[in-house]
MDAnalysis code that builds the backbone (N, CA, C; Angstrom):
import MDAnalysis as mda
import numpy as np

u = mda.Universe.empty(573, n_residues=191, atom_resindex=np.repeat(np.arange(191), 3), trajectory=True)
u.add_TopologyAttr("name", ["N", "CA", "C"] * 191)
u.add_TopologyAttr("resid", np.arange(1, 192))
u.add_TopologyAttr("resname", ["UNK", "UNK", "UNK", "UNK", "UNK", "UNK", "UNK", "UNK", "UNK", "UNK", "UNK", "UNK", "UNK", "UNK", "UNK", "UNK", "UNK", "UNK", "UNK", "UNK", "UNK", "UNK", "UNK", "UNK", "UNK", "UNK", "UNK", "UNK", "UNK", "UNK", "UNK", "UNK", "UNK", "UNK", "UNK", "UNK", "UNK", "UNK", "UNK", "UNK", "UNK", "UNK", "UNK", "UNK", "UNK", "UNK", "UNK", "UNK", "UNK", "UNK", "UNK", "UNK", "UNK", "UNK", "UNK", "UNK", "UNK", "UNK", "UNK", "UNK", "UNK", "UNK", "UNK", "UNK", "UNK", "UNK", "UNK", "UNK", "UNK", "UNK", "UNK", "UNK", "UNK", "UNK", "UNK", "UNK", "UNK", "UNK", "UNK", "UNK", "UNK", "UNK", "UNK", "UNK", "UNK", "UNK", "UNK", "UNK", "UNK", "UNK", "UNK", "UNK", "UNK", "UNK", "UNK", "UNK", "UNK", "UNK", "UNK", "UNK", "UNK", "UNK", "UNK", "UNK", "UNK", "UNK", "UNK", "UNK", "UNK", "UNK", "UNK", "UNK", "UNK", "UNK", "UNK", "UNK", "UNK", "UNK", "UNK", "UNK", "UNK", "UNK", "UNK", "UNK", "UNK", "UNK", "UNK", "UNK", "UNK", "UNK", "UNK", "UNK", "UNK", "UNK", "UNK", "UNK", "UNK", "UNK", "UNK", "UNK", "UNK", "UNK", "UNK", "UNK", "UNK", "UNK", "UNK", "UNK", "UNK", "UNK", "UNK", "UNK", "UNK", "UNK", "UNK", "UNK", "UNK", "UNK", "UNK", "UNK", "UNK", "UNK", "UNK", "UNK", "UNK", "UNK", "UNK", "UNK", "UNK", "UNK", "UNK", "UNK", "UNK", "UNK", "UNK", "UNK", "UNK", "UNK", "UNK", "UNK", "UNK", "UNK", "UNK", "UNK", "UNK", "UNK", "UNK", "UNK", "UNK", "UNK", "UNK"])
u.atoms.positions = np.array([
    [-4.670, -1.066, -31.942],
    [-4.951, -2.156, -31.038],
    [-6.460, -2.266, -30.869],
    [-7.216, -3.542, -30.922],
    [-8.501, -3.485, -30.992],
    [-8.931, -3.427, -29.414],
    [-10.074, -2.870, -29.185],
    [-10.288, -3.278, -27.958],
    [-10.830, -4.316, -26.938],
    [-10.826, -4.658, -26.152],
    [-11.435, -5.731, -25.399],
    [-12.966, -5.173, -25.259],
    [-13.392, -6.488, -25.205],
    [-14.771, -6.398, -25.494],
    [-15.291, -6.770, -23.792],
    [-14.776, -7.186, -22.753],
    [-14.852, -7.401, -21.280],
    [-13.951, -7.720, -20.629],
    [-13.874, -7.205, -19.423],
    [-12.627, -7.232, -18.675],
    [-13.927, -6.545, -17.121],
    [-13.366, -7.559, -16.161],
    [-13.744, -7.528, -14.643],
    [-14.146, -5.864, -14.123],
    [-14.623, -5.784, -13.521],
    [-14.227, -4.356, -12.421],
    [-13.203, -4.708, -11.907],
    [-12.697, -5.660, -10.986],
    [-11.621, -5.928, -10.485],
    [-10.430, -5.629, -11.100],
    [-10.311, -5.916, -11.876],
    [-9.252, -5.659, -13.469],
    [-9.608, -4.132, -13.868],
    [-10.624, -3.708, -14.137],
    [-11.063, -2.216, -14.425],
    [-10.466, -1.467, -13.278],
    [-10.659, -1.844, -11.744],
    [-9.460, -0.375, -10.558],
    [-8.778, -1.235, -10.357],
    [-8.184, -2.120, -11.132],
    [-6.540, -2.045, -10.208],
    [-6.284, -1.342, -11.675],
    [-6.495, -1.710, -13.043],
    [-5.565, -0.383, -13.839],
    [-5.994, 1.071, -13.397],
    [-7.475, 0.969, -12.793],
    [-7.832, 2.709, -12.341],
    [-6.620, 3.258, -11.027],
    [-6.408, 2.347, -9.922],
    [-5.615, 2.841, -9.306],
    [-4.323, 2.933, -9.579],
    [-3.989, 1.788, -10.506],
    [-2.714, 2.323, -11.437],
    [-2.439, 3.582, -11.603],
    [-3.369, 3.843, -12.178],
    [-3.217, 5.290, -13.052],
    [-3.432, 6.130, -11.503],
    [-4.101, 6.347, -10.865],
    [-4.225, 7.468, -10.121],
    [-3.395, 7.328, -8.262],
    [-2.661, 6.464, -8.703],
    [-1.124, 6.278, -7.905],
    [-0.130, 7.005, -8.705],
    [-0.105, 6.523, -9.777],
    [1.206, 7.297, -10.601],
    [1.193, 7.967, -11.299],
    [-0.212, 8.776, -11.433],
    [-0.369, 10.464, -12.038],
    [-1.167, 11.077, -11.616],
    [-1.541, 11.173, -9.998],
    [-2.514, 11.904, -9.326],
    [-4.189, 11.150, -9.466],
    [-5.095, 11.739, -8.641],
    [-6.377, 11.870, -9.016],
    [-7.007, 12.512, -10.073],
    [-6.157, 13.625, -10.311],
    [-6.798, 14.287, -11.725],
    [-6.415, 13.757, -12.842],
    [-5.989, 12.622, -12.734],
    [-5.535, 12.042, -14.518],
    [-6.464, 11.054, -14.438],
    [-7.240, 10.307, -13.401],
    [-8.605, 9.496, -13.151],
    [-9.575, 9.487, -14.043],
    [-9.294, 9.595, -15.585],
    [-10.431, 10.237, -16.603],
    [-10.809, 8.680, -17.117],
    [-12.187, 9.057, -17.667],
    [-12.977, 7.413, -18.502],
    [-11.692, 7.646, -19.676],
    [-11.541, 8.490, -20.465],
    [-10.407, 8.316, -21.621],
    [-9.087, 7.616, -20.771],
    [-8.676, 8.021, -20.220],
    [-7.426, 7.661, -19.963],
    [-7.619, 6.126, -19.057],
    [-8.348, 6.074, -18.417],
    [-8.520, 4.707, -18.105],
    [-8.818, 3.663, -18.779],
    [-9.459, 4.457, -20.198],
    [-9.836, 3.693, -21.485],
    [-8.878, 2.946, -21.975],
    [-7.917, 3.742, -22.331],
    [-6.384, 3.805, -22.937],
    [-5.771, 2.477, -22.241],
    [-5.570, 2.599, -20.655],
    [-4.929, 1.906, -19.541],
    [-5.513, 0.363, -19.875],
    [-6.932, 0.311, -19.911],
    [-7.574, -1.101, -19.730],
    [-7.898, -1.267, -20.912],
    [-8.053, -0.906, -21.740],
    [-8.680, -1.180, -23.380],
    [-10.314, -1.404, -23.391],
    [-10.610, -0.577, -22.446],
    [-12.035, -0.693, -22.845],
    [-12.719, 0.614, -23.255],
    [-13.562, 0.973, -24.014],
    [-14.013, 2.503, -24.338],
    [-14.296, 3.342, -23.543],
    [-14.331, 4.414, -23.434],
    [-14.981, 4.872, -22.361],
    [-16.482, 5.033, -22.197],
    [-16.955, 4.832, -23.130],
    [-18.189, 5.161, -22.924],
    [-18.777, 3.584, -22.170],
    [-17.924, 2.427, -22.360],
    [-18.219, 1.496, -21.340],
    [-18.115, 1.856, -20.466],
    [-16.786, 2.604, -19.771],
    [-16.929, 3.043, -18.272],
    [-17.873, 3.201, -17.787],
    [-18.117, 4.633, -18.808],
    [-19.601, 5.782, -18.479],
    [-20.514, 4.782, -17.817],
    [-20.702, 3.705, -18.720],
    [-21.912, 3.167, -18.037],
    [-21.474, 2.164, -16.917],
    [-20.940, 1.611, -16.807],
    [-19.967, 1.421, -15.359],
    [-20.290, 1.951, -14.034],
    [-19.743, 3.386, -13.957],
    [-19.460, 3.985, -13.613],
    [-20.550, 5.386, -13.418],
    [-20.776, 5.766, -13.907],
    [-21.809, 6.887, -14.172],
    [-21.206, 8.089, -14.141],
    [-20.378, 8.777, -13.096],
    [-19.896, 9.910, -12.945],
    [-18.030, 9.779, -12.969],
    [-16.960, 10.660, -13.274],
    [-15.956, 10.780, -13.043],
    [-15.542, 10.776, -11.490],
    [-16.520, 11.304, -10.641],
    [-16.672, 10.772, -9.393],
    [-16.767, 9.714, -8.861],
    [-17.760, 9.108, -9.510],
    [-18.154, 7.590, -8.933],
    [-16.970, 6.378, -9.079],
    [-16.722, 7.025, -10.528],
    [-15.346, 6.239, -11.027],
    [-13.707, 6.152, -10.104],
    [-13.988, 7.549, -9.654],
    [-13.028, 7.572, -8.394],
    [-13.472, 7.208, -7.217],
    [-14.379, 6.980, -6.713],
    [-14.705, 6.377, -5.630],
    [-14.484, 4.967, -5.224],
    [-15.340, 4.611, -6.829],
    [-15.803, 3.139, -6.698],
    [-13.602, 2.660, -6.794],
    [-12.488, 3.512, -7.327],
    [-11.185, 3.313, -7.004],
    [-10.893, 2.987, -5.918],
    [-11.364, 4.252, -5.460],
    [-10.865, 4.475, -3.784],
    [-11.434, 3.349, -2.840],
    [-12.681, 2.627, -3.092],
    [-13.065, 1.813, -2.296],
    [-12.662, 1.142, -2.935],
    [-12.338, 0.103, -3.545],
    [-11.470, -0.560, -4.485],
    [-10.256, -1.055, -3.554],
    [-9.330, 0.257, -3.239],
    [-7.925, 0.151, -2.516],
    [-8.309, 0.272, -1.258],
    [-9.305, 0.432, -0.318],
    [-9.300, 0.455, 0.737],
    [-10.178, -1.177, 1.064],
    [-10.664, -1.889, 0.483],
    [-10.733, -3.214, 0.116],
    [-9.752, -3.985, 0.390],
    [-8.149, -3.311, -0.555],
    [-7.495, -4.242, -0.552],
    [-6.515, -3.889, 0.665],
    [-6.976, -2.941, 1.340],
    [-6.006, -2.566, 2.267],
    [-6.110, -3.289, 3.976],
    [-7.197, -3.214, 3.622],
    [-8.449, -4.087, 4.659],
    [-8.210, -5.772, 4.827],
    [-8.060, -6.023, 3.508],
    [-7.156, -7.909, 3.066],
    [-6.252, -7.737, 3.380],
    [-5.279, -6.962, 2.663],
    [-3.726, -6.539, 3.518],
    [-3.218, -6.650, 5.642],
    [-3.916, -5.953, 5.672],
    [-4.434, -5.705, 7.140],
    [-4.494, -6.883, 7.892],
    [-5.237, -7.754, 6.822],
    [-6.239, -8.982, 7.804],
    [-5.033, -10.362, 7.738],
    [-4.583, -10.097, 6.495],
    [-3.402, -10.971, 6.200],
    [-2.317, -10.704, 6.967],
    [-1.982, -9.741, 7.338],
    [-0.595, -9.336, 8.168],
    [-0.811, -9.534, 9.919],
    [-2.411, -9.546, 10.219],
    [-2.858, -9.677, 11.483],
    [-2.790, -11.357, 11.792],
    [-2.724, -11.589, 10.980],
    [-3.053, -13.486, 10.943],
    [-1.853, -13.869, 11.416],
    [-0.956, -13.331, 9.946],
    [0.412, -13.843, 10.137],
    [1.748, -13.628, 10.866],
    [1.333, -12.728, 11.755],
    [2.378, -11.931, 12.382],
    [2.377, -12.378, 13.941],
    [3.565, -12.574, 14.583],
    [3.316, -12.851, 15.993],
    [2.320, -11.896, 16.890],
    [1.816, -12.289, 18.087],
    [1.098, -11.522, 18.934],
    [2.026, -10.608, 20.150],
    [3.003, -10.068, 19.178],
    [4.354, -9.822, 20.216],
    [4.529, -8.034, 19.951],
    [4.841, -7.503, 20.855],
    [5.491, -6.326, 20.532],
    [6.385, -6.027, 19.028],
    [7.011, -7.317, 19.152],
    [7.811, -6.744, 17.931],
    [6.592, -7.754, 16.597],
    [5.865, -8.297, 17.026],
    [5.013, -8.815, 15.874],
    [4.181, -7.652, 15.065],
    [3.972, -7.368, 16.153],
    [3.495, -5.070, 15.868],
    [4.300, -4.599, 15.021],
    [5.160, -4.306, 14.939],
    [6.162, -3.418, 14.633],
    [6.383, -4.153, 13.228],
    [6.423, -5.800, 12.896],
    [6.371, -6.471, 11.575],
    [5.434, -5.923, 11.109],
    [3.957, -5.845, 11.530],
    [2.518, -5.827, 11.177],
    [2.821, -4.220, 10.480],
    [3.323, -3.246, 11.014],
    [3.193, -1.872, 10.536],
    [4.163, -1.770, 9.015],
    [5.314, -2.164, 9.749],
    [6.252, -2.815, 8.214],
    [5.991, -2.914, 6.865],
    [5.117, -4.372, 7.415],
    [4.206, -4.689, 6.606],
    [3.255, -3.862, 5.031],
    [3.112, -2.938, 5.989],
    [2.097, -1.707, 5.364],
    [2.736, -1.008, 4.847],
    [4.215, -0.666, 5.386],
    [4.956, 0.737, 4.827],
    [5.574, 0.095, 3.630],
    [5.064, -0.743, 2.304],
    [5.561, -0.994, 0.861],
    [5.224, 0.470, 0.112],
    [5.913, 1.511, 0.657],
    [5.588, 2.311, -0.568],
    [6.173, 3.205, -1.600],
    [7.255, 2.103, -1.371],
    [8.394, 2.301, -2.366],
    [9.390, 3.431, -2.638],
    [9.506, 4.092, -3.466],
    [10.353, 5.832, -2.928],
    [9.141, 7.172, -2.642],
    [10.094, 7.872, -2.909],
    [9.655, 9.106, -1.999],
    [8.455, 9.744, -3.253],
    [8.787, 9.610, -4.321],
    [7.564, 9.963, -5.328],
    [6.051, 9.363, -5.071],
    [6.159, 7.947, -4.975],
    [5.144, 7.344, -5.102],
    [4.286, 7.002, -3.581],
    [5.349, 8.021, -2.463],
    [4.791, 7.906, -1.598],
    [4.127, 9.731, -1.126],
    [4.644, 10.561, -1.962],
    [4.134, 11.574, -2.428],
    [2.750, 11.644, -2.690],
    [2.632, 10.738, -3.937],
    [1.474, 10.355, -5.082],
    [0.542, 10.166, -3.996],
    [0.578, 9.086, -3.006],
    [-0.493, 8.680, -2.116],
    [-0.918, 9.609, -0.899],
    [0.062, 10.751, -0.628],
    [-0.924, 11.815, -0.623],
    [-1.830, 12.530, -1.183],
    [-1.948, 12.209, -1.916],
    [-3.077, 13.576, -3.311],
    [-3.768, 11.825, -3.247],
    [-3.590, 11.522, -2.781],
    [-4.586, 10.179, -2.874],
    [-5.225, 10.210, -1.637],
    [-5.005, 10.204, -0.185],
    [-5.412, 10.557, 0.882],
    [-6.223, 12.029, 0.535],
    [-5.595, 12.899, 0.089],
    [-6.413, 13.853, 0.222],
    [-8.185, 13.668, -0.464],
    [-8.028, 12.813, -1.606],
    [-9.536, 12.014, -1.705],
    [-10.656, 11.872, -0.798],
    [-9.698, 10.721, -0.220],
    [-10.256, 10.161, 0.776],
    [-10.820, 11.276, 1.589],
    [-10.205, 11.756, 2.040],
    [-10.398, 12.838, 3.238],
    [-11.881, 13.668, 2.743],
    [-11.923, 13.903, 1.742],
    [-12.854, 14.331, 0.959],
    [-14.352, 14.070, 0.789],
    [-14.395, 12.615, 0.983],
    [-15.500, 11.906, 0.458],
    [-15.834, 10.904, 1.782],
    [-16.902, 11.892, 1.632],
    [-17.696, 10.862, 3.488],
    [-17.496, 9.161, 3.484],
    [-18.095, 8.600, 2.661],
    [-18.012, 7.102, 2.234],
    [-16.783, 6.780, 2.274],
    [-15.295, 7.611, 1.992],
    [-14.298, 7.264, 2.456],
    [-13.680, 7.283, 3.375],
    [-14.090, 8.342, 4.060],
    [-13.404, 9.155, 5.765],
    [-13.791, 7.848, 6.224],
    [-15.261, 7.114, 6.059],
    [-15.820, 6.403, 7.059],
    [-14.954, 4.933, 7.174],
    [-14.431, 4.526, 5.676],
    [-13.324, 3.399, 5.100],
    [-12.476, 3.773, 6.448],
    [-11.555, 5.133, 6.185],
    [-10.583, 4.896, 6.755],
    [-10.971, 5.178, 8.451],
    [-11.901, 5.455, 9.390],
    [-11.935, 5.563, 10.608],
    [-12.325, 4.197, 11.077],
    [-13.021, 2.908, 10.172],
    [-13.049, 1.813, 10.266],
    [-11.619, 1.192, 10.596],
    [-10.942, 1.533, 9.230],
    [-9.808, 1.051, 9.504],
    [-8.468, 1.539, 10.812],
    [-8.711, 2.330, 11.108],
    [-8.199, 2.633, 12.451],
    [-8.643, 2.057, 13.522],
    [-9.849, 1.964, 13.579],
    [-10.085, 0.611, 14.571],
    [-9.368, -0.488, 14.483],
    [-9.798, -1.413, 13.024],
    [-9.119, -2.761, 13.222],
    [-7.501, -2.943, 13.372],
    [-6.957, -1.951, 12.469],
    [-6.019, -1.598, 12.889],
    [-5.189, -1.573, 14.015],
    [-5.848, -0.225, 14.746],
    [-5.652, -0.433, 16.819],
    [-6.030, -1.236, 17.154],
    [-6.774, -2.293, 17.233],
    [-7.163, -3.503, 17.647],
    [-6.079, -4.484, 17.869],
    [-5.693, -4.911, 16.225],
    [-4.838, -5.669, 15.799],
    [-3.747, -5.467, 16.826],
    [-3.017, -4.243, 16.971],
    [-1.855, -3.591, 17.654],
    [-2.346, -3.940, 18.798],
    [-3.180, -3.473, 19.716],
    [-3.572, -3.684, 20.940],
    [-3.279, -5.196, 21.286],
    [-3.766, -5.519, 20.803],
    [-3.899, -7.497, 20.683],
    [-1.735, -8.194, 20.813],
    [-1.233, -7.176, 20.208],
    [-0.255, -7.734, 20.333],
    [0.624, -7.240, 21.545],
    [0.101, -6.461, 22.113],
    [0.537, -6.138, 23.837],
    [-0.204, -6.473, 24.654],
    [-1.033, -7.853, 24.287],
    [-2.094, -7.851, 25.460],
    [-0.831, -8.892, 26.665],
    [-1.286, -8.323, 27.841],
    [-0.754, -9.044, 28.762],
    [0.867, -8.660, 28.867],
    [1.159, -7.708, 28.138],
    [2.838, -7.244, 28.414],
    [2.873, -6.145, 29.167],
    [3.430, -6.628, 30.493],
    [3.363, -5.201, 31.580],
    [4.103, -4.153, 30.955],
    [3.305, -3.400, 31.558],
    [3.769, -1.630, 31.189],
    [3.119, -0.954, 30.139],
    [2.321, -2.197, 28.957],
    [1.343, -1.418, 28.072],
    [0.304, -0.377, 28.006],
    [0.366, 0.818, 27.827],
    [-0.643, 1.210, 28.365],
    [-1.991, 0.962, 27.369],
    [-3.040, 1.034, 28.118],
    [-4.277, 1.440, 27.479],
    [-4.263, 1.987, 26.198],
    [-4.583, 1.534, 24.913],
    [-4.465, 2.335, 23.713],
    [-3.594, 2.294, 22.816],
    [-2.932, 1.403, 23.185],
    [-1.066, 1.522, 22.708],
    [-1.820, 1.509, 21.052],
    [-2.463, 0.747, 21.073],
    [-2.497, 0.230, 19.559],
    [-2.948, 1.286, 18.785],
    [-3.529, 2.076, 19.386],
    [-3.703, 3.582, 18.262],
    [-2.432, 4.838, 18.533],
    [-1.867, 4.287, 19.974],
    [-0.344, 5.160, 19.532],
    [0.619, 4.978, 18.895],
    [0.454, 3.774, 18.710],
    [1.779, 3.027, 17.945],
    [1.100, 3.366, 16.189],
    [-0.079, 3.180, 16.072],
    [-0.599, 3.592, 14.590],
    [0.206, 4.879, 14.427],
    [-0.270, 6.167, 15.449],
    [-0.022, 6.867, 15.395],
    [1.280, 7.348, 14.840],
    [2.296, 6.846, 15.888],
    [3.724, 6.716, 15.762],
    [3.993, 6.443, 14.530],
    [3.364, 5.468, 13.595],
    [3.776, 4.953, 12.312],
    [3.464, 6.158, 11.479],
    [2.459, 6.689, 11.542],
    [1.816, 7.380, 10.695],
    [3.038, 8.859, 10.486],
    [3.510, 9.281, 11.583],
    [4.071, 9.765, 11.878],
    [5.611, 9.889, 11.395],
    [6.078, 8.330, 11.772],
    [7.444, 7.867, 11.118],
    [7.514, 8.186, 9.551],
    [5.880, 7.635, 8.393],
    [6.020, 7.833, 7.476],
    [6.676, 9.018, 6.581],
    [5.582, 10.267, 7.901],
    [5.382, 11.554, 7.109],
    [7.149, 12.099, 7.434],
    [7.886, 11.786, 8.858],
    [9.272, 12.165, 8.678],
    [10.203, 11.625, 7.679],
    [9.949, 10.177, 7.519],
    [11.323, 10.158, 6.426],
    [10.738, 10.583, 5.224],
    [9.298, 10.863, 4.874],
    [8.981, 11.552, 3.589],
    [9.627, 13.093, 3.610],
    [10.304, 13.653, 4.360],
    [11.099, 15.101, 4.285],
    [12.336, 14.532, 4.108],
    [12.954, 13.798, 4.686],
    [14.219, 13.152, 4.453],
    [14.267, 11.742, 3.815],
    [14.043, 11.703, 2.573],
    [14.161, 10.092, 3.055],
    [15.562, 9.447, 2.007],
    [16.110, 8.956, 3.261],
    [17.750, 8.344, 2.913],
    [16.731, 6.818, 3.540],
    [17.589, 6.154, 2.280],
    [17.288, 4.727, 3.074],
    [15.994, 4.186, 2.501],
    [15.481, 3.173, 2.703],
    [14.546, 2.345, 2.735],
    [13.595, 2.805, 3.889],
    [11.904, 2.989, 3.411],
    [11.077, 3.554, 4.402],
    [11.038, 2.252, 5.404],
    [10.855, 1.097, 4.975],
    [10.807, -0.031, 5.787],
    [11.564, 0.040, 6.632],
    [13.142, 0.340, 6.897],
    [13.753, 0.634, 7.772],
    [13.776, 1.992, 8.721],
    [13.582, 2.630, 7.958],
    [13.218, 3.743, 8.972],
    [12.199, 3.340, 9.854],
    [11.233, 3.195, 9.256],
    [10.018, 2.779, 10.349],
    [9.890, 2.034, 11.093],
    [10.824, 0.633, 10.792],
    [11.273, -0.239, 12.100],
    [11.966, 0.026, 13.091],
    [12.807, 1.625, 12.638],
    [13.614, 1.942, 13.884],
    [12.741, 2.376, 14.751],
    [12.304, 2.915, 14.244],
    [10.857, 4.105, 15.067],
    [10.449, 3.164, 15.337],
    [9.642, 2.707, 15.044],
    [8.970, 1.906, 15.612],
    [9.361, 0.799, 17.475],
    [10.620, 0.754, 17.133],
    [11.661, -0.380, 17.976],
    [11.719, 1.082, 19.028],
    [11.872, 2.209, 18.736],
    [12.386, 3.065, 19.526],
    [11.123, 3.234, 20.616],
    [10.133, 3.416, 19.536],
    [8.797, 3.445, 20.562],
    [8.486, 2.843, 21.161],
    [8.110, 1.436, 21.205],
    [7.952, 0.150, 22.119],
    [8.825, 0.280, 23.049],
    [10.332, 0.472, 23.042],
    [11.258, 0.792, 24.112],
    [10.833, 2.145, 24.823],
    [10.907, 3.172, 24.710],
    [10.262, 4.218, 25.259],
    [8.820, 3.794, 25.845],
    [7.792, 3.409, 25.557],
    [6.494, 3.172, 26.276],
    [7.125, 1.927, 27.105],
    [7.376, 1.391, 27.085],
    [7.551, 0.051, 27.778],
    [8.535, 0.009, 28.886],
    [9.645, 1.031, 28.789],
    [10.641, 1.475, 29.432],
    [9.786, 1.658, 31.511],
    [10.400, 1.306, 32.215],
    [9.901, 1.180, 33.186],
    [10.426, 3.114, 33.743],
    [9.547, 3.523, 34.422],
    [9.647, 4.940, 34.646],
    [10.669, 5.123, 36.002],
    [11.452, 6.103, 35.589],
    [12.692, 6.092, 37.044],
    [12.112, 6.844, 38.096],
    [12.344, 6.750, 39.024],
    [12.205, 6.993, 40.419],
    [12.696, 8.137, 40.327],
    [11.724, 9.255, 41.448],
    [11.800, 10.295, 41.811],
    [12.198, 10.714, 43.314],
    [13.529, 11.222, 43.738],
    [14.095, 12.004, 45.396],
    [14.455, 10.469, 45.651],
])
């Protein structure tokens, strides 16, 4: 097969995150991404400069599109308790339990690399924001909801990733439905 002679960055990490969704970070190589996109590697090289950079410039790549994701689901989603609970939904596409595996050793990246920690503590803001915004004015909310309810999600994920029967989307809407009822639940009287 001959190779392409140009092809986007854009086009260059979504086949990079291809590959390092569905065979770890350590398969992230200029060869093998070569292979993936048809371009040489030594184009990468110069691309790219380091096997590092090449994973980075990935990782910011998907936290880009996670950020559009985000902004798109904030738009379109009611400003409602349960518009929340769509909005988190939303996010939990991550198909079975392998490939939601995979995106741990993908987090663990992140976690790794300052320029990324900083991606994702951004994104916990807009995030809680977003959430916040959709309990504004519903008695009984407390203060913050929108980073407990992140929380809660984050949470929901990592349980049905030990069990997971079912569709994560559904799991997480239960949780999710369970939580809003529990915080919102008016507190019973005491003597």
């Amino acid at each position: 097969m001959p190779r392409r002679k140009t092809l986007s960055n854009e086009e260059v990490l979504v086949a990079a995150s291809r590959l390092l969704h569905d065979r770890g970070p350590d398969a992230l190589t200029f060869e093998s991404l070569g292979r993936a996109c048809g371009l040489s590697p030594a184009t990468l090289v110069q691309r790219f400069k380091t096997k590092a950079g090449l994973k980075q410039a990935t990782l910011l790549h998907a936290w880009d599109r996670l950020d559009a994701k985000t902004a798109t689901l904030s738009a379109s989603t009611p400003k409602t308790p349960d518009g929340a609970i769509e909005l988190l939904v939303g996010l939990s596409d991550y198909g079975g339990i392998e490939t939601y595996a995979e995106g741990l050793l993908v987090l663990r990246e992140d976690l790794r690399d300052p320029a990324l920690r900083a991606r994702g503590a951004a994104w916990k803001v807009a995030l809680s924001a977003a959430l916040e915004e959709r309990f504004a004015g519903v008695a009984g909310a407390p203060r913050g909801i929108g980073l407990l309810m992140a929380s809660q999600w984050q949470g929901s994920l990592l349980w049905w990733g030990f069990d997971p029967q079912g569709q994560v989307e559904d799991f997480v809407a239960a949780g999710l439905r369970g939580f809003v009822s529990a915080v919102l639940a008016e507190p019973a009287e005491v003597g």
